[in-house]
Backbone as a chain_set.jsonl record, in Angstrom:
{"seq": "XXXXXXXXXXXXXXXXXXXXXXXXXXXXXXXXXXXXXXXXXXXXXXXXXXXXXXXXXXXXXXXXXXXXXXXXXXXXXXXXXXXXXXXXXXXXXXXXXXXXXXXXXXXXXXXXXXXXXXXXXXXXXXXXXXXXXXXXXXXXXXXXXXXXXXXXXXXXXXXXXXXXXXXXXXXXXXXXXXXXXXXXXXXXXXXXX", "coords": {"N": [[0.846, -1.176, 0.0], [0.186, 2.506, -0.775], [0.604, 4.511, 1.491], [2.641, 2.84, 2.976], [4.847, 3.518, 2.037], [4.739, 6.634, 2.352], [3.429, 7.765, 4.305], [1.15, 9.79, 4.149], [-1.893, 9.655, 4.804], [-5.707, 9.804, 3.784], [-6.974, 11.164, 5.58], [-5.179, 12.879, 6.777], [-5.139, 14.695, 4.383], [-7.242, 15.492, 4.128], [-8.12, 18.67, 5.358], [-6.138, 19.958, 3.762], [-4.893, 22.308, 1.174], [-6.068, 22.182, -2.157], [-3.877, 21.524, -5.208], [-5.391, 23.533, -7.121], [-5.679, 25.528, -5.53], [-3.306, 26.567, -4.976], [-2.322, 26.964, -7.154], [-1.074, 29.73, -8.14], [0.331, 31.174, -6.43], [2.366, 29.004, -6.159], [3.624, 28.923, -8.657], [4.113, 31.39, -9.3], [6.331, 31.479, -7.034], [8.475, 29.641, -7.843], [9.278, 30.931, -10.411], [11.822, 31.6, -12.565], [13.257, 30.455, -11.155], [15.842, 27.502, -11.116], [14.985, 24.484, -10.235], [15.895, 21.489, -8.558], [15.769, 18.207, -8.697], [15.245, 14.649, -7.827], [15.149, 12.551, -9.938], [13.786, 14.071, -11.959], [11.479, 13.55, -14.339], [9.419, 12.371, -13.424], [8.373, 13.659, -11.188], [7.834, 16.307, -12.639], [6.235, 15.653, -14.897], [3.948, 15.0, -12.769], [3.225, 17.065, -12.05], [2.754, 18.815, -14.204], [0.686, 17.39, -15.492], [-1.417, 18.675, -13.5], [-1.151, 21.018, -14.188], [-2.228, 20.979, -16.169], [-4.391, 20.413, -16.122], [-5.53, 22.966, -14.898], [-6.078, 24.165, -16.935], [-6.068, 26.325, -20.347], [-4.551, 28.679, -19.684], [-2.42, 28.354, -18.278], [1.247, 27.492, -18.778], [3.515, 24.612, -19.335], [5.149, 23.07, -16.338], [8.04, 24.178, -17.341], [8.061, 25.921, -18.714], [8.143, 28.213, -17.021], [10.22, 27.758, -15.105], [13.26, 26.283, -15.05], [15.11, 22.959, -15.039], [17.006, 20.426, -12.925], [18.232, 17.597, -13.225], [19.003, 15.38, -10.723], [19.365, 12.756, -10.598], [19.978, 12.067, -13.174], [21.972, 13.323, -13.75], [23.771, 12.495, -11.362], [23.641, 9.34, -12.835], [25.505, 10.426, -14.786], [27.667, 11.233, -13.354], [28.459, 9.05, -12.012], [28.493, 6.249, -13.613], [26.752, 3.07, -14.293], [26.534, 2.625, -11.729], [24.487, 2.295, -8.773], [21.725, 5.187, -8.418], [20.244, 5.523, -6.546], [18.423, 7.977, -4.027], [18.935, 6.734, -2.088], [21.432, 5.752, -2.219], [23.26, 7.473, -2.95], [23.266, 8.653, -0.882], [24.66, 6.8, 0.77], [27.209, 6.714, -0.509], [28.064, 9.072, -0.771], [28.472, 9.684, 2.284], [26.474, 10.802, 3.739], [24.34, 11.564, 6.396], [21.111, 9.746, 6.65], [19.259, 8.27, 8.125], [17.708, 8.912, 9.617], [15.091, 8.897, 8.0], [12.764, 7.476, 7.499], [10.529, 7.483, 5.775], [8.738, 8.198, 3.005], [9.35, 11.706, 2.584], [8.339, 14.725, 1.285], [9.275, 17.179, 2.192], [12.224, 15.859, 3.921], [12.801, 14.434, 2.153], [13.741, 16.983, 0.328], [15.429, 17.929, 1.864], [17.601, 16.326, 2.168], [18.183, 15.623, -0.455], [19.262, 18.373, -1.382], [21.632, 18.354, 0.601], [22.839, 16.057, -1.249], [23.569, 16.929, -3.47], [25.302, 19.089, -3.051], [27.066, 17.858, -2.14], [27.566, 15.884, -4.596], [28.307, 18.148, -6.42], [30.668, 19.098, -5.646], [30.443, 21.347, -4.374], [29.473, 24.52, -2.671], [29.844, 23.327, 1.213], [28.093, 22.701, 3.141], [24.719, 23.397, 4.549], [24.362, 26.693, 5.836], [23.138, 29.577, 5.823], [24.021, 31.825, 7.056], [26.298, 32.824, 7.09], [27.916, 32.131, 8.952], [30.474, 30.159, 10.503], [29.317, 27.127, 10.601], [29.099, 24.844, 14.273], [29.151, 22.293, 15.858], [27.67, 19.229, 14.953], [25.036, 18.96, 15.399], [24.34, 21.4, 15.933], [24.093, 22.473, 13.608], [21.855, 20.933, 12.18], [20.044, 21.749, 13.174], [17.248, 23.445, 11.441], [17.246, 26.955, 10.359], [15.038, 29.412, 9.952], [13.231, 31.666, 7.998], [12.235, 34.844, 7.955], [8.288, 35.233, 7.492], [7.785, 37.535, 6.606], [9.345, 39.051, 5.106], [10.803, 40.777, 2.522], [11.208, 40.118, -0.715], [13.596, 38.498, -2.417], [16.561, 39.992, -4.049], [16.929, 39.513, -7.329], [19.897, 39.299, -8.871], [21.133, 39.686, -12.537], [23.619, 38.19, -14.27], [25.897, 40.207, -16.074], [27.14, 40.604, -19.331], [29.032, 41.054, -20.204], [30.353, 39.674, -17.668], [29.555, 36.839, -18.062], [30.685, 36.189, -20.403], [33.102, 36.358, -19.347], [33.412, 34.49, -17.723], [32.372, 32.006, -19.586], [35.08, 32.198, -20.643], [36.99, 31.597, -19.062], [35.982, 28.892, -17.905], [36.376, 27.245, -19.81], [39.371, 27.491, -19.847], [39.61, 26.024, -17.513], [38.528, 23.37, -18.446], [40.538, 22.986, -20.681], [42.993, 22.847, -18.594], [42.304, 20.441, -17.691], [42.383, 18.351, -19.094], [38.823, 18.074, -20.78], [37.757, 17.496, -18.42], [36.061, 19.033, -17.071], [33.742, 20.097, -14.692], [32.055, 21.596, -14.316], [31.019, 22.758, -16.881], [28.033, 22.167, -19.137], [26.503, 20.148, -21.76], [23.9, 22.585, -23.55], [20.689, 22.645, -23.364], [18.583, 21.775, -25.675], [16.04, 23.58, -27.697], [13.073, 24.06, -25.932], [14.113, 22.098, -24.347], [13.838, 21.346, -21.556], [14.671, 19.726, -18.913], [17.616, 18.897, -17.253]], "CA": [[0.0, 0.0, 0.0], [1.256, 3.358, -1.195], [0.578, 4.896, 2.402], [3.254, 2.605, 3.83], [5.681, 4.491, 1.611], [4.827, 7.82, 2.417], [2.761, 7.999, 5.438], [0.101, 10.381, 3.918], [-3.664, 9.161, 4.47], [-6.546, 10.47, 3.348], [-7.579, 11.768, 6.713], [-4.204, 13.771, 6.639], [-5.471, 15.084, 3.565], [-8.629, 16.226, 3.889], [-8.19, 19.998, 5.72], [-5.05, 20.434, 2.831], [-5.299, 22.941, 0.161], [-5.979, 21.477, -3.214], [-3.616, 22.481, -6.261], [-5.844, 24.881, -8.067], [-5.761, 26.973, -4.968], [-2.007, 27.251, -4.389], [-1.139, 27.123, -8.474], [-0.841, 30.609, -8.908], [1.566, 31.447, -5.392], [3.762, 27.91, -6.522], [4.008, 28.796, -9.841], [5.273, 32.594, -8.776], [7.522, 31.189, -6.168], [9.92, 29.379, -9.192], [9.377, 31.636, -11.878], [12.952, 31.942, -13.512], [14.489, 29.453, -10.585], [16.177, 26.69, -11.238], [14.574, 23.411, -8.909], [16.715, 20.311, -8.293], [14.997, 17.506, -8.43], [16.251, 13.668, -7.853], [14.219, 11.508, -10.867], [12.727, 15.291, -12.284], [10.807, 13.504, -14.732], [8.157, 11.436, -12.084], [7.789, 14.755, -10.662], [7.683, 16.936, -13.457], [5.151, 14.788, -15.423], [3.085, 14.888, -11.788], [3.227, 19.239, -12.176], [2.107, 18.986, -15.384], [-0.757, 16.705, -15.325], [-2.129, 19.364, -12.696], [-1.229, 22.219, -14.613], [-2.965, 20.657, -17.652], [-6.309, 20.192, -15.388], [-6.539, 24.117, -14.538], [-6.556, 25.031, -18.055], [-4.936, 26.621, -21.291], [-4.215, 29.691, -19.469], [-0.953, 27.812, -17.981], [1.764, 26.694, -19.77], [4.13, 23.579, -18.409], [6.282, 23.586, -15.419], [9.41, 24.376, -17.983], [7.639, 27.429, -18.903], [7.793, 28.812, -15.667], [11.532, 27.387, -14.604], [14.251, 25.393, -15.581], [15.209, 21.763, -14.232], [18.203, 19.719, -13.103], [17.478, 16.135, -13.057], [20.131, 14.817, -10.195], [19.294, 11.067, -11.228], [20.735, 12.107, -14.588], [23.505, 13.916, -13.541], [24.464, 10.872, -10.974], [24.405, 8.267, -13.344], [26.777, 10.81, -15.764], [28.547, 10.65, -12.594], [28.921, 7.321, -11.914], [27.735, 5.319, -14.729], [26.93, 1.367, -14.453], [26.009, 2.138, -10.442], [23.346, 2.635, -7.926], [21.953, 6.245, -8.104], [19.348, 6.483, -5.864], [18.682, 8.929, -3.074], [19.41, 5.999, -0.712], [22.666, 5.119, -2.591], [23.821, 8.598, -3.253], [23.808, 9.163, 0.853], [25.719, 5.94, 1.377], [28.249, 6.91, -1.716], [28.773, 10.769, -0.21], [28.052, 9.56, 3.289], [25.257, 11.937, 4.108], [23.2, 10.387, 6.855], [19.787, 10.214, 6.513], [19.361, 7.169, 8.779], [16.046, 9.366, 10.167], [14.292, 8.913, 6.916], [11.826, 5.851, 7.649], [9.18, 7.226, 5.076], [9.203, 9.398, 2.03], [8.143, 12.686, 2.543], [8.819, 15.743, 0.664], [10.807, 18.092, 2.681], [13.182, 15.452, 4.288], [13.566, 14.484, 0.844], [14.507, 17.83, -0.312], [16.981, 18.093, 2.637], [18.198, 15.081, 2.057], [18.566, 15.625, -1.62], [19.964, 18.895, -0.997], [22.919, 17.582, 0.768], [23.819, 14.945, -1.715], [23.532, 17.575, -4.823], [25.992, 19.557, -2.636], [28.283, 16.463, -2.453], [28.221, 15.437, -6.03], [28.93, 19.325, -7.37], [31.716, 20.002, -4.733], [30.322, 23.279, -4.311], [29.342, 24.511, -0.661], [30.028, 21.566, 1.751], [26.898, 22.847, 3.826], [23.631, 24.623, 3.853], [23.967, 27.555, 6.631], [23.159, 30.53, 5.103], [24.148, 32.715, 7.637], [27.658, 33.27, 6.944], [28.657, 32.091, 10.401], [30.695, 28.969, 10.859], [28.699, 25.833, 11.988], [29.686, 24.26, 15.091], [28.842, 20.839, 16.046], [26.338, 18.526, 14.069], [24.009, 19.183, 16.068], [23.91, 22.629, 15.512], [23.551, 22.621, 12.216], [20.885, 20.359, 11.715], [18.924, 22.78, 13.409], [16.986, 24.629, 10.459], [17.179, 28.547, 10.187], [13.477, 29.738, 9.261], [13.652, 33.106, 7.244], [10.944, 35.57, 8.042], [7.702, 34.953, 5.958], [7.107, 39.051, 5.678], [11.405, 39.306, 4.678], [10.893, 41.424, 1.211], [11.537, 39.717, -1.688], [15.032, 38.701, -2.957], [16.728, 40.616, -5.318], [17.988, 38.862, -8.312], [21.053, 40.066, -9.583], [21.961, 38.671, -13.52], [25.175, 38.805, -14.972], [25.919, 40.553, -17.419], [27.462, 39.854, -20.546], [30.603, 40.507, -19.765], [30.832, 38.378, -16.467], [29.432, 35.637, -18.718], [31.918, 35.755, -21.075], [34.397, 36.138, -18.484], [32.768, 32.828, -16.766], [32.895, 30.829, -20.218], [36.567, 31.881, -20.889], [37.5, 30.533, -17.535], [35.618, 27.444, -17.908], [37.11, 27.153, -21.283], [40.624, 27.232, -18.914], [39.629, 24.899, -16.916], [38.571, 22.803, -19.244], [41.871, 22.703, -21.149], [43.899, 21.935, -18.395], [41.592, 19.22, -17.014], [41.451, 17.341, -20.602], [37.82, 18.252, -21.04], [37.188, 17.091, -17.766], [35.515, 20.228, -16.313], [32.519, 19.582, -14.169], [30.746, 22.844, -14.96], [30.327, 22.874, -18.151], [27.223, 20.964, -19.559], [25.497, 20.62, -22.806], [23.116, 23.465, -23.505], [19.675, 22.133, -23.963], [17.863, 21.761, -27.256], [15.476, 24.414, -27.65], [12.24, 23.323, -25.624], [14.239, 20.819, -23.379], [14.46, 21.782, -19.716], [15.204, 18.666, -17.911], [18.531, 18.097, -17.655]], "C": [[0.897, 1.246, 0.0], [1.494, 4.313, 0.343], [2.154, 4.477, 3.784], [4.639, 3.095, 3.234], [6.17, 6.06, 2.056], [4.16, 8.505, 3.396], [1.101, 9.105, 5.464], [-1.226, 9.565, 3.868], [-4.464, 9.968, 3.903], [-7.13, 11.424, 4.352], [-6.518, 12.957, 7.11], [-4.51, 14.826, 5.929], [-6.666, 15.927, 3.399], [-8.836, 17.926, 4.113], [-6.914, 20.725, 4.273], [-5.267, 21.208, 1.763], [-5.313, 22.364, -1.141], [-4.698, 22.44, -4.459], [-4.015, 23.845, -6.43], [-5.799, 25.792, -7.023], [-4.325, 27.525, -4.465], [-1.277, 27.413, -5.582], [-0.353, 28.438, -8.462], [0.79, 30.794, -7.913], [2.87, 30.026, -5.915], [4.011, 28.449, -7.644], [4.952, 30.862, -9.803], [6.482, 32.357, -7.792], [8.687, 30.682, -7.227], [9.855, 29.663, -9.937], [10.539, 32.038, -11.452], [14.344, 31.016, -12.512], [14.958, 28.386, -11.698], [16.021, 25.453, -10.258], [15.165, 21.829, -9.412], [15.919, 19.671, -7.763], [15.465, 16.051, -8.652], [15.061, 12.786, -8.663], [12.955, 12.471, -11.569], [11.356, 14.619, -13.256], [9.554, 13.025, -14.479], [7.972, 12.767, -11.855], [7.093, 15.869, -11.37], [5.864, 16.64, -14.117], [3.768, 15.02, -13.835], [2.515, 16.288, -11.609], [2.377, 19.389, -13.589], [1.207, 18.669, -15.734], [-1.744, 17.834, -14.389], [-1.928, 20.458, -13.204], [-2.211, 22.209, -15.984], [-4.451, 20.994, -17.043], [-6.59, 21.749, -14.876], [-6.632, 24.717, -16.176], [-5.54, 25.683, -19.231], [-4.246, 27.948, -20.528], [-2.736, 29.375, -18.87], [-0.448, 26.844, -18.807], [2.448, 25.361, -18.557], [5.009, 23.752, -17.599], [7.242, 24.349, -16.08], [9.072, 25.712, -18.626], [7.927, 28.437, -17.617], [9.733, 28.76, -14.422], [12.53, 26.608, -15.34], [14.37, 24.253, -14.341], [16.075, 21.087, -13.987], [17.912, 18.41, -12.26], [18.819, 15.691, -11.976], [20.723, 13.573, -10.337], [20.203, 11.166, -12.394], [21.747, 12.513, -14.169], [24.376, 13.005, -12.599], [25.024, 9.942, -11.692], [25.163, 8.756, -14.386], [28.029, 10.722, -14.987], [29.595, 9.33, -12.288], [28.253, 6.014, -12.279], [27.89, 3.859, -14.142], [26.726, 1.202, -12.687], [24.706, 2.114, -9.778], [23.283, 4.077, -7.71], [20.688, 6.907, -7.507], [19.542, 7.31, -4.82], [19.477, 7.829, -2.057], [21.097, 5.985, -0.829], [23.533, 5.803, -2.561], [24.375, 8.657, -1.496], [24.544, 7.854, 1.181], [26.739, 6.204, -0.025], [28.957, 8.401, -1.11], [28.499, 10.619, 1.302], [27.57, 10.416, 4.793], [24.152, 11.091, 5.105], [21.981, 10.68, 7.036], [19.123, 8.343, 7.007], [17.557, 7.311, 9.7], [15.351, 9.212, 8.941], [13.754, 7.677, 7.407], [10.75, 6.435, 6.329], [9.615, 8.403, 4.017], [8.488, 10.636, 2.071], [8.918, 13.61, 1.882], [10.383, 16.624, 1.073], [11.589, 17.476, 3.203], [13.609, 15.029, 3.268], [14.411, 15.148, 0.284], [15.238, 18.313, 0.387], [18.083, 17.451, 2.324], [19.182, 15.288, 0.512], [19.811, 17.311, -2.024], [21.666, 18.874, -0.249], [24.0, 16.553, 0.019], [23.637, 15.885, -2.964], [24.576, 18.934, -4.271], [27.512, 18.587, -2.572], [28.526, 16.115, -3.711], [28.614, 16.868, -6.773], [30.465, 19.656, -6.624], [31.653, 20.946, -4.605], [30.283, 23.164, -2.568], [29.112, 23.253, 0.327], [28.806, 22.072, 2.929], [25.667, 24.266, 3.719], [23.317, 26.106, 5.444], [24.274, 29.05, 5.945], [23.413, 31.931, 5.895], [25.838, 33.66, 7.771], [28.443, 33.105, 8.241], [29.339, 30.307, 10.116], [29.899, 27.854, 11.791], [29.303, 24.939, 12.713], [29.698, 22.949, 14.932], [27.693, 20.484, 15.023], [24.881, 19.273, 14.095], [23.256, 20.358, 16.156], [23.46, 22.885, 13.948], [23.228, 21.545, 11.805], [19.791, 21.118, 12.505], [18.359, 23.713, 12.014], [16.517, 25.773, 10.827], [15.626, 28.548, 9.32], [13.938, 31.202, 8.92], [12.285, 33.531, 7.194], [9.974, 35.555, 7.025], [7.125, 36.548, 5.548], [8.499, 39.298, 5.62], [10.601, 39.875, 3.389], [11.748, 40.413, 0.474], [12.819, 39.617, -1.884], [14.893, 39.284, -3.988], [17.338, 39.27, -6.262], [18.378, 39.548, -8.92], [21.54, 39.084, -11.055], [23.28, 39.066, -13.606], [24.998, 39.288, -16.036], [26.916, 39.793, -18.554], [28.379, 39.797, -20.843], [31.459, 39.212, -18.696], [30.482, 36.815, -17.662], [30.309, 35.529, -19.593], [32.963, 35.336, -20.6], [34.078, 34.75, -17.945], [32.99, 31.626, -17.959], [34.18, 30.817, -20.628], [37.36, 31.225, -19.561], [37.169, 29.142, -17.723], [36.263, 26.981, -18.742], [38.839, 26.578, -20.957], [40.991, 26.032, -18.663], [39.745, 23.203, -17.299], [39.771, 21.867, -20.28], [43.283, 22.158, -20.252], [43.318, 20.675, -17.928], [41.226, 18.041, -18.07], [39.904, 16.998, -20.695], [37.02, 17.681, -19.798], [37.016, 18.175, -16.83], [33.99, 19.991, -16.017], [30.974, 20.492, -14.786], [30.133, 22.996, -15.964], [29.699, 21.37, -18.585], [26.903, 21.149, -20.688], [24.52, 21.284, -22.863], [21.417, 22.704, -24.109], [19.336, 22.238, -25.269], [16.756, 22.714, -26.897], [14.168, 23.541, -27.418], [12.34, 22.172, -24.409], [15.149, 21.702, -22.077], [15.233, 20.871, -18.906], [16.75, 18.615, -18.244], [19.253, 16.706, -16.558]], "O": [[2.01, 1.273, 0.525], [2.589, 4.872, 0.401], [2.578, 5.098, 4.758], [5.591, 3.059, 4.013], [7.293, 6.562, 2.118], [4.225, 9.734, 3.443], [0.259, 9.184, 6.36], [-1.519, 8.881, 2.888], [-3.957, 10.989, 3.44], [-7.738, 12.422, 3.966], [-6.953, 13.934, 7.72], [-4.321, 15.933, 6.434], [-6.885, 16.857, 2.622], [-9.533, 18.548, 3.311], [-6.963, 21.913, 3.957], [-6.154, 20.653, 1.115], [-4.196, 21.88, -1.328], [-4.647, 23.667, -4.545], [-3.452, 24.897, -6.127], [-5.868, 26.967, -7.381], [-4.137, 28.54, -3.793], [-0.107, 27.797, -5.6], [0.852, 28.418, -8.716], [1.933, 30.647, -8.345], [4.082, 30.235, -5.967], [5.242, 28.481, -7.658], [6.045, 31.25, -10.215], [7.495, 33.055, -7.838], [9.717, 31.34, -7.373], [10.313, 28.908, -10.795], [10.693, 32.648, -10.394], [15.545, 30.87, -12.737], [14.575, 28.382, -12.869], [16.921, 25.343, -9.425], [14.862, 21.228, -10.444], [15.307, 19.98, -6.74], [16.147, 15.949, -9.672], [14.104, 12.368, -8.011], [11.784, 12.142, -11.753], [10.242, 15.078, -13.003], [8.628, 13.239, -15.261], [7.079, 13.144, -12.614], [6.043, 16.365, -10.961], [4.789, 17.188, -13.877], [2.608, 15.203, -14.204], [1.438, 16.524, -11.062], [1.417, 20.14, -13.763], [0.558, 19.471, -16.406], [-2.941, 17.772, -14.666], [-2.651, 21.285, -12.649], [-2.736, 23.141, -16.594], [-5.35, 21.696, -17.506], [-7.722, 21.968, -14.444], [-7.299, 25.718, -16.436], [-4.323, 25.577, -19.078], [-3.135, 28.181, -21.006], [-1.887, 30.25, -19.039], [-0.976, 25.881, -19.363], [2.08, 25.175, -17.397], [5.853, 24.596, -17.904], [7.469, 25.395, -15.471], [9.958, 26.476, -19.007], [7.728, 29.64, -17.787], [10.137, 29.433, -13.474], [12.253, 26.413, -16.524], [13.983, 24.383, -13.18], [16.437, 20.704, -15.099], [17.523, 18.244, -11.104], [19.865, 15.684, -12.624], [21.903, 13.23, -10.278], [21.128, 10.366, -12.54], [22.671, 11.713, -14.317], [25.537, 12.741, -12.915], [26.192, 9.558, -11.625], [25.65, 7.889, -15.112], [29.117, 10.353, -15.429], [30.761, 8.938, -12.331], [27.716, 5.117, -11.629], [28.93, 3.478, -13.605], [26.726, 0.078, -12.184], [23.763, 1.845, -10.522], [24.199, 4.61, -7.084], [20.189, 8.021, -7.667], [20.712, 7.526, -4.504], [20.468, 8.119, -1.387], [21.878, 6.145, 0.11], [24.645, 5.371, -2.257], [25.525, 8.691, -1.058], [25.202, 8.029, 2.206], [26.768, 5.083, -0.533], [30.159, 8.663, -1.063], [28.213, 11.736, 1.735], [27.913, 10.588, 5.963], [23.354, 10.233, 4.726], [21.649, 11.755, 7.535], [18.676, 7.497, 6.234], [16.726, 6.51, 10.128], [14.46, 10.008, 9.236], [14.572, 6.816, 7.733], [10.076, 5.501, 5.896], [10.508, 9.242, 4.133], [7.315, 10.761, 1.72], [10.134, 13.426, 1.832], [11.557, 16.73, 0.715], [12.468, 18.318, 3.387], [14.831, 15.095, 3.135], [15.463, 14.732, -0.202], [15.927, 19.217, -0.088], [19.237, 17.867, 2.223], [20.399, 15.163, 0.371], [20.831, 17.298, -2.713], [22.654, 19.418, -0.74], [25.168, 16.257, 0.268], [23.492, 15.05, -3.857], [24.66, 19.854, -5.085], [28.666, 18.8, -2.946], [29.706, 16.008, -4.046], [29.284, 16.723, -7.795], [31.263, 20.442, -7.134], [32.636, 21.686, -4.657], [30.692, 22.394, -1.7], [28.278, 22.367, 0.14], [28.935, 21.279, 3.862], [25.651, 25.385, 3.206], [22.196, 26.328, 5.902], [25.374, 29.51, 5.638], [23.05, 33.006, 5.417], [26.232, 34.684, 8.329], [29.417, 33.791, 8.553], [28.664, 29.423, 9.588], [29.824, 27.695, 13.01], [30.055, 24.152, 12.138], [30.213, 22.43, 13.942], [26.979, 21.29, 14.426], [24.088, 19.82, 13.328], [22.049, 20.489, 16.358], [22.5, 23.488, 13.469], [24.013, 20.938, 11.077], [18.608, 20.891, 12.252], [19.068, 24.632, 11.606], [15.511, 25.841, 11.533], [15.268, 27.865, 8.36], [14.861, 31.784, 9.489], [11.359, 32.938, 6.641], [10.306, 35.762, 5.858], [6.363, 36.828, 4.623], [8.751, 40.099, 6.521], [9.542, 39.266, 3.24], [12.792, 39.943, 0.927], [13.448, 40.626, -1.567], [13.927, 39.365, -4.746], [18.023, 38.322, -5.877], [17.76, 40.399, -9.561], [22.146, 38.022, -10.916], [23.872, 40.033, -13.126], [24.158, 38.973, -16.879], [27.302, 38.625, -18.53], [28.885, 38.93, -21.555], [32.399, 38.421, -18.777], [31.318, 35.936, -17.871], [30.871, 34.436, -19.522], [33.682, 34.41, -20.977], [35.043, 33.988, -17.877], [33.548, 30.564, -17.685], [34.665, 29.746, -20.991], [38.264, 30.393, -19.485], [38.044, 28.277, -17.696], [36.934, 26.027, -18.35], [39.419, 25.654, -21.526], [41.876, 25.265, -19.041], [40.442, 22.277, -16.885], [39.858, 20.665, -20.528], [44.222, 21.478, -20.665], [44.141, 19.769, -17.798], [40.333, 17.195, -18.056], [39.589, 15.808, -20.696], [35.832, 17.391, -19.935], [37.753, 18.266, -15.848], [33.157, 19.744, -16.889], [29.847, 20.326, -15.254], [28.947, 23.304, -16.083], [30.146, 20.224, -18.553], [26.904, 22.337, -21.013], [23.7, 20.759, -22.11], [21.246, 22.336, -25.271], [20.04, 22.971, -25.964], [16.463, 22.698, -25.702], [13.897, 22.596, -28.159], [11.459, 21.585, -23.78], [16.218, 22.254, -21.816], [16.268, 21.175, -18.313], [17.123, 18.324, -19.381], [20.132, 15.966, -16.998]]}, "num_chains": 1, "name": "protein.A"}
């Protein structure tokens, strides 16, 4: 039973807001992000089916954001293995030993941590610019005021981007094409990557 997966009943369910009444606020929250997602296309496909059912007036998730499939980018990782979430946290040994059931946001902690491990980018998520102490401390999550004003987004311009692919370009060359950053640019229409 799919309940013993994910712990959601129906009786859980019942006071919960449906889709159509939180499309418009979700679908403004990741306009022009980028959302990391571990097997994007199960999920994707699950966004889209519900965006189809309010109507032509919305287009498809990929209208609205861009996507980075982590499943895909794992097994470019490390082809011919095991690249699930479970496998990933015993491969970057991320413990997630509290997970008994699948739920969203320990997912996207979870997944968070191991998409921090396979880029080698920031080796943790405290956004406060303070050094985290013990474990223990930082597995405490920071809540960010829900009347905080809007982030800014800052692009680059068109110089920094140049400057960013002649670097990569660098990197690239001394690393015999083995530069992490640079990916293939989608096909026009294709988000997932």
């Amino acid at each position: 039973m799919v309940v013993e997966v994910h712990g959601i009943t129906n009786d859980f369910l019942a006071d919960k807001p449906r889709f159509v009444d939180i499309a418009d606020a979700f679908l403004e929250f990741i306009r022009g992000a980028e959302l990391i997602i571990h097997n994007a296309p199960f999920d994707v496909g699950f966004l889209n089916h519900e965006l189809r059912q309010l109507g032509e007036r919305y287009d498809e998730l990929l209208g609205y954001c861009t996507v980075l499939d982590t499943l895909d980018y794992a097994r470019r990782l490390h082809p011919g293995q095991r690249n699930s979430l479970d496998a990933l946290c015993r491969r970057y040994a991320i413990d997630n030993s509290h997970r008994e059931l699948h739920g969203a946001l320990l997912d996207a902690e979870i997944l968070a941590h191991v998409y921090l491990a396979m880029t080698g980018g920031q080796v943790a998520l405290s956004l406060d610019g303070v050094r985290e102490g013990t474990a223990a401390q930082a597995a405490v999550p920071q809540r960010l005021c829900a009347d905080r004003p809007p982030l800014r987004i800052v692009r680059a311009t068109a110089e920094e981007v140049a400057a960013h692919a002649n670097y990569l370009e660098i990197i690239s060359k001394k690393s015999g094409g083995a530069c992490l950053w640079t990916r293939p640019v989608p096909e026009e229409g294709e988000g997932i990557r």
